[in-house]
N, CA and C atoms as a LAMMPS dump frame, in Angstrom:
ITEM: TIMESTEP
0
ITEM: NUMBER OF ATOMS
225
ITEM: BOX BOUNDS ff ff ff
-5.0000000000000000e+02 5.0000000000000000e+02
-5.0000000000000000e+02 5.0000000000000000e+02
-5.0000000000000000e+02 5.0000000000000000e+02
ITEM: ATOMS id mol type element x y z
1 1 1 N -443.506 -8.824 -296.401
2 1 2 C -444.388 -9.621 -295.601
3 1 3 C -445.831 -9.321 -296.003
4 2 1 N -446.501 -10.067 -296.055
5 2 2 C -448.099 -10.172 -296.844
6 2 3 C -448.682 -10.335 -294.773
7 3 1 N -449.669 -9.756 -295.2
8 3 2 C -451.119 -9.544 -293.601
9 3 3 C -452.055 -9.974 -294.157
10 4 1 N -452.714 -11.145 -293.798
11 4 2 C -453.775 -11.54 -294.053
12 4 3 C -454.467 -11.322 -292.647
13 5 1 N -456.121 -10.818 -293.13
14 5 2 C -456.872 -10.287 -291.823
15 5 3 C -458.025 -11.178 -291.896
16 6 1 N -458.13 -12.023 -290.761
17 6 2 C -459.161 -13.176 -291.077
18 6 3 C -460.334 -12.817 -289.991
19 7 1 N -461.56 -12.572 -290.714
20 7 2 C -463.054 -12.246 -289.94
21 7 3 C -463.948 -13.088 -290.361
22 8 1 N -463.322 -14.236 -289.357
23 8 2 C -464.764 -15.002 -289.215
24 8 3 C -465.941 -15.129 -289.027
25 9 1 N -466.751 -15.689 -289.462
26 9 2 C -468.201 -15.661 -288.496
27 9 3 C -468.238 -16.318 -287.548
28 10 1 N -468.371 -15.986 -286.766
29 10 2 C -468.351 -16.493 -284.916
30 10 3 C -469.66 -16.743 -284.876
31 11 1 N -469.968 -18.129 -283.973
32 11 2 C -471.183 -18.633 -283.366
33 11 3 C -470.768 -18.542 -281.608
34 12 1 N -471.15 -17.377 -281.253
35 12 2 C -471.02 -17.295 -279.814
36 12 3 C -471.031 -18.525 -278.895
37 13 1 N -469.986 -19.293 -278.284
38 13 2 C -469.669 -20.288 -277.465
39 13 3 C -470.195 -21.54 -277.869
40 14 1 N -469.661 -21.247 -279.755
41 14 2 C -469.509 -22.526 -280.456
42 14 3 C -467.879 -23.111 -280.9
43 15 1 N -467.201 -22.991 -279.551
44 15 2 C -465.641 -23.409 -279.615
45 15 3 C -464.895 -23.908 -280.968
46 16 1 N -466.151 -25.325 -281.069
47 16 2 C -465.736 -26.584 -282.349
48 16 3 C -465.955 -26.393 -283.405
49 17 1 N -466.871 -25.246 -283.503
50 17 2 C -467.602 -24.859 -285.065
51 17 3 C -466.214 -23.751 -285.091
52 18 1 N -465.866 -22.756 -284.538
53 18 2 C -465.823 -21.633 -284.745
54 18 3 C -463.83 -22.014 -285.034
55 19 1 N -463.644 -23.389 -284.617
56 19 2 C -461.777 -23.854 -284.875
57 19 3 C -462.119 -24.37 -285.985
58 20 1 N -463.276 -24.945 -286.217
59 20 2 C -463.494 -25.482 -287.676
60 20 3 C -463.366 -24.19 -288.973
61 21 1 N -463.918 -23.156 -288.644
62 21 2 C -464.087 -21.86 -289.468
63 21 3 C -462.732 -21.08 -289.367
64 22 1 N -462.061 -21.232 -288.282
65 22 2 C -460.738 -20.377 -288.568
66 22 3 C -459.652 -21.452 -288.971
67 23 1 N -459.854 -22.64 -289.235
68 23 2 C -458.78 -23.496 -290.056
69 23 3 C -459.097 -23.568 -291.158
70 24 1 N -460.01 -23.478 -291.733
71 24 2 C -461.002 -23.197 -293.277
72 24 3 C -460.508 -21.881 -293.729
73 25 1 N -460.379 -20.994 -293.375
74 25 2 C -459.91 -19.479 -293.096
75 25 3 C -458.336 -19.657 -293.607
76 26 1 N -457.314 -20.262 -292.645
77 26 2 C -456.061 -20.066 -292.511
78 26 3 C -455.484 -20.742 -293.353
79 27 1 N -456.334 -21.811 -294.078
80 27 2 C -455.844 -22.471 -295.37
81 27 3 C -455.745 -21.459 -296.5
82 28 1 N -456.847 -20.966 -296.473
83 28 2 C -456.963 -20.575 -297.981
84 28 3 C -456.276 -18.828 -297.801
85 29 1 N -455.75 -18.493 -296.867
86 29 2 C -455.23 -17.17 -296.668
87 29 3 C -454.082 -17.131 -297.067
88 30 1 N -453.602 -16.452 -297.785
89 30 2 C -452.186 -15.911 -298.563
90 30 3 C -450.9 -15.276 -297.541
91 31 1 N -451.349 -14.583 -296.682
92 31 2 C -450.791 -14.302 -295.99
93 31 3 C -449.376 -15.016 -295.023
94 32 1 N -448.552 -14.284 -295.006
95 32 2 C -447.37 -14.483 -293.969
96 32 3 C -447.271 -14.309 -292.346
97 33 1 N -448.536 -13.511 -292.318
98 33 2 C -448.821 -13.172 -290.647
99 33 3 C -450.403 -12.912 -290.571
100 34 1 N -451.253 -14.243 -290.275
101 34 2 C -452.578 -14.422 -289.743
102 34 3 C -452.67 -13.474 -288.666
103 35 1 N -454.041 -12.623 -288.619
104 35 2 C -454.58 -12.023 -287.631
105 35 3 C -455.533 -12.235 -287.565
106 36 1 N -456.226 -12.453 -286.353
107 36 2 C -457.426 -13.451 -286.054
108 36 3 C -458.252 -11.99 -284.933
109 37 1 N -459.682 -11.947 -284.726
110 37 2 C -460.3 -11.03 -284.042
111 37 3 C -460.014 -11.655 -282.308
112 38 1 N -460.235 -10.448 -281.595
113 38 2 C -460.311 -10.647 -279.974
114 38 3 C -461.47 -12.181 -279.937
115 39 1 N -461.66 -12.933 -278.878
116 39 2 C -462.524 -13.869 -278.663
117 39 3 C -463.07 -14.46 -280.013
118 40 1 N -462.233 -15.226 -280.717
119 40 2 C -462.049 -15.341 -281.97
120 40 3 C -462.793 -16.827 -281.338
121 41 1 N -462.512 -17.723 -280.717
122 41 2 C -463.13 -18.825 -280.577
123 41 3 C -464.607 -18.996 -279.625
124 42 1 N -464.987 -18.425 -279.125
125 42 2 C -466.096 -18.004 -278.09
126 42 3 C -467.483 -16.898 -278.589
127 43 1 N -466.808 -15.651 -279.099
128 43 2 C -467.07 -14.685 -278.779
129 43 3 C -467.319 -13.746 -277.714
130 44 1 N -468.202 -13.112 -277.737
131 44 2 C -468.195 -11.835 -277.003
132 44 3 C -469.04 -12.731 -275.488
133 45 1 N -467.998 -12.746 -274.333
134 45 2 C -468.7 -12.977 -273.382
135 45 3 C -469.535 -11.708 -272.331
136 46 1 N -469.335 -11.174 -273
137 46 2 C -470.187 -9.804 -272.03
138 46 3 C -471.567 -10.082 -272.554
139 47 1 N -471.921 -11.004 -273.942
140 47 2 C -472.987 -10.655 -274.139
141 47 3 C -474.593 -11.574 -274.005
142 48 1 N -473.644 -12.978 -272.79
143 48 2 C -474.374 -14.04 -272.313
144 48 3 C -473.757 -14.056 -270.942
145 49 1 N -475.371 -13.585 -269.997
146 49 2 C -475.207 -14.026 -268.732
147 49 3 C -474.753 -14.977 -268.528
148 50 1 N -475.642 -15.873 -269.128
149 50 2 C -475.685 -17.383 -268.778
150 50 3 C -474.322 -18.243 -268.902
151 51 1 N -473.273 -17.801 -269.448
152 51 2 C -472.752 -18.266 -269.91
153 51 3 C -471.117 -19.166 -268.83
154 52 1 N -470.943 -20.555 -268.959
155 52 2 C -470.111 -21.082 -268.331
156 52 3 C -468.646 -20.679 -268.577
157 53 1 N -468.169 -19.509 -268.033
158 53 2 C -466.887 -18.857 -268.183
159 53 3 C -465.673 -20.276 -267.884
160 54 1 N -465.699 -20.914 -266.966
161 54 2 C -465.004 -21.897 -266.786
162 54 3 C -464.631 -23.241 -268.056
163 55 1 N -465.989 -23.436 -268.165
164 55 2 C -466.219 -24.041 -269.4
165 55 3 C -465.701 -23.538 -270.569
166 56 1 N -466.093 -22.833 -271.021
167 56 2 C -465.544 -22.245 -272.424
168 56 3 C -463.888 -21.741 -272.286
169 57 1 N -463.59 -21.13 -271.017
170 57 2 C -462.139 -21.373 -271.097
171 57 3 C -461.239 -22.481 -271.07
172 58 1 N -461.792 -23.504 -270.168
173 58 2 C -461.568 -25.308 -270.813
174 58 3 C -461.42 -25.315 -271.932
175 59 1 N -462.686 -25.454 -272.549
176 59 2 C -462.666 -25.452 -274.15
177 59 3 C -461.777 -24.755 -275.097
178 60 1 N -461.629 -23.561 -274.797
179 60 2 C -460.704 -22.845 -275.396
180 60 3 C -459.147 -23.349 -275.845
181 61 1 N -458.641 -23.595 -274.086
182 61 2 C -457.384 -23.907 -274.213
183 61 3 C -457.456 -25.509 -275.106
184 62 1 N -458.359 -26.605 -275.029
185 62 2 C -458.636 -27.459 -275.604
186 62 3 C -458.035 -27.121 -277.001
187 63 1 N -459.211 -26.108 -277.904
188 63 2 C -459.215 -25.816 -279.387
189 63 3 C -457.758 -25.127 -279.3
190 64 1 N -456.942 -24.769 -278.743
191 64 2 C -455.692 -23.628 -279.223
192 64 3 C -454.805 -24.817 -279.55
193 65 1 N -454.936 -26.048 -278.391
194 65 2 C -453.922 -27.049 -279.127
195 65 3 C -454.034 -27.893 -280.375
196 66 1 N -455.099 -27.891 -280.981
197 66 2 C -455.26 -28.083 -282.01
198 66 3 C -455.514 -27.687 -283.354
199 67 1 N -455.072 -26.364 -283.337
200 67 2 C -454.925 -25.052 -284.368
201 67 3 C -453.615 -25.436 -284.828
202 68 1 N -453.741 -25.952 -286.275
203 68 2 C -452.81 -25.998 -286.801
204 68 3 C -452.598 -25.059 -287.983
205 69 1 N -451.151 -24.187 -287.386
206 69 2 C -450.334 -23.388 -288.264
207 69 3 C -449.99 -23.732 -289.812
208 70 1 N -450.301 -22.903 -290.726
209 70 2 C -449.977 -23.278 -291.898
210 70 3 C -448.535 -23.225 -292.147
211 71 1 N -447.471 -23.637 -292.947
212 71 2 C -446.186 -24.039 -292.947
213 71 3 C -445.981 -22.823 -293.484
214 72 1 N -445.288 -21.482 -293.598
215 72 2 C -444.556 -20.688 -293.919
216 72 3 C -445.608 -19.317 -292.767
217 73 1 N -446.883 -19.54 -292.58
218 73 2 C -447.083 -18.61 -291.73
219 73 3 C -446.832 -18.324 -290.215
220 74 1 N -446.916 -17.331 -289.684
221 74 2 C -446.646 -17.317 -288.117
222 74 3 C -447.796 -16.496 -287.377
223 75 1 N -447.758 -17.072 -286.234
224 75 2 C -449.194 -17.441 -285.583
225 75 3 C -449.191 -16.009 -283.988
């Protein structure tokens, strides 16, 4: 089994950019078992008050259904 370790660059509670960057990622990764970082689509919410927790978890579950798995890897 091949591990591919994918470290994106995250734009903190840029949902659409950041599914755009980990499908760009999961294409070109060799790997048999993608590993993706904690708050891989958001980032770090400890590190914006401001930030619409409700919202971005909307969003979230939004972007997870449209993460598409590459055909021999598992997610």
């Amino acid at each position: 089994m091949r591990v591919s370790l994918l470290q994106p660059k995250i734009k903190r509670g840029n949902v659409e950019q950041n599914l755009e960057t980990i499908q760009r990622l999961m294409k070109r990764s060799i790997g048999d078992l993608l590993i993706l970082p904690e708050y891989v689509l958001t980032g770090s919410l400890v590190l914006d008050k401001e930030a619409n927790v409700h919202d971005w978890a909307a969003r979230c579950r939004e972007a997870k259904t449209q993460i598409h798995i590459i055909e021999g890897a598992r997610a």
